[in-house]
N, C-alpha and C positions, 0 to 999 in steps of 0.2 A: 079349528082343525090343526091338529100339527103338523110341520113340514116332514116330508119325505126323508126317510133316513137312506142314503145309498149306500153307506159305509160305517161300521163301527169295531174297534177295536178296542181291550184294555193296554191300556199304555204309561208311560209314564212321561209328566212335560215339566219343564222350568217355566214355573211364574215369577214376575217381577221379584226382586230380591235375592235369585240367586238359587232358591230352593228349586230340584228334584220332587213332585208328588207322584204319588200313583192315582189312578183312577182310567177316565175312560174316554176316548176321540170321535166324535160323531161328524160324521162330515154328511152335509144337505145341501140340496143346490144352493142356495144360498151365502154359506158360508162353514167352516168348522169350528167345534164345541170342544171344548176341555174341560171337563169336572172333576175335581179331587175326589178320592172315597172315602164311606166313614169314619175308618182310621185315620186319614189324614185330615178329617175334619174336627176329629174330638180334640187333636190339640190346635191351643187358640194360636193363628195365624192372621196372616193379612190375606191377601186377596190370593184365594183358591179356584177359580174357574176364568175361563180364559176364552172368548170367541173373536174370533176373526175372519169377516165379512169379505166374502170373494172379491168383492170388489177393492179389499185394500191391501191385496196380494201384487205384489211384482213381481218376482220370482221364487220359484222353489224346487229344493237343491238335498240330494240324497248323501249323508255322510254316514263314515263307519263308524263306529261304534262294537262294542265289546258285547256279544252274541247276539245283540240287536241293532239295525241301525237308527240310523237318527235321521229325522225329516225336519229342514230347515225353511221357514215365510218368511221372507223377507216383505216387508210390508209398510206401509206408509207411514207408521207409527215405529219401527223399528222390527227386530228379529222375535219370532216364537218358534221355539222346538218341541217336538215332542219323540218318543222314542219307541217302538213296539215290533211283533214280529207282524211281517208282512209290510213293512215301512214300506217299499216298494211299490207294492199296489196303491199302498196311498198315497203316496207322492205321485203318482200316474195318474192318480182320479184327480187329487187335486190339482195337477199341471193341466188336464182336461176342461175341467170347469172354469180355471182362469183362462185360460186362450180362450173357448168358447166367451166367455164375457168380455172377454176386450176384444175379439172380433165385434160381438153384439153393440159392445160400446162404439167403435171405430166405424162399421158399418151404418 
């Protein structure tokens, strides 16, 4: 059974290297999804999708950005962005689900 989608948007995130892709942000309880789309998949790259597990969030942080803004995780492994309209609300869901987890943890 697939996990619960509460949120999705098309967006665009930086994967390791440096690159800007387009594609799409699925945030589930558990954690958020990054896929590149098929244009950015027809040309050969390195690593195009991106997930990072609620659990290896410690903070995240709303910046501006040029008619979109940008939502920043900082996270155990280091930083992932990604950039779309409505940043807002998902950086809201996603600050929601990390505190709920690390109450759940802490408690």
């Amino acid at each position: 059974m697939a996990e619960e989608v509460l949120k999705s948007r098309l967006a665009n995130f930086l994967v390791p290297g440096g690159l800007w892709v387009g594609g799409k942000v699925v945030i589930t309880p558990s954690g958020i999804r990054m896929s590149a789309n098929a244009m950015n998949r027809a040309v050969p790259g390195g690593v195009l999708d991106v997930e990072v597990p609620i659990a290896t969030i410690r903070k995240v942080t709303l910046e501006g950005g040029f008619i979109t803004r940008i939502v920043s995780l900082e996270t155990d492994n280091g930083y992932v962005y990604f950039r779309c309209f409505g940043a807002k609300a998902m950086a809201g869901l996603i600050t929601k689900l990390y505190v709920a987890h690390t109450l759940k943890r802490a408690g």
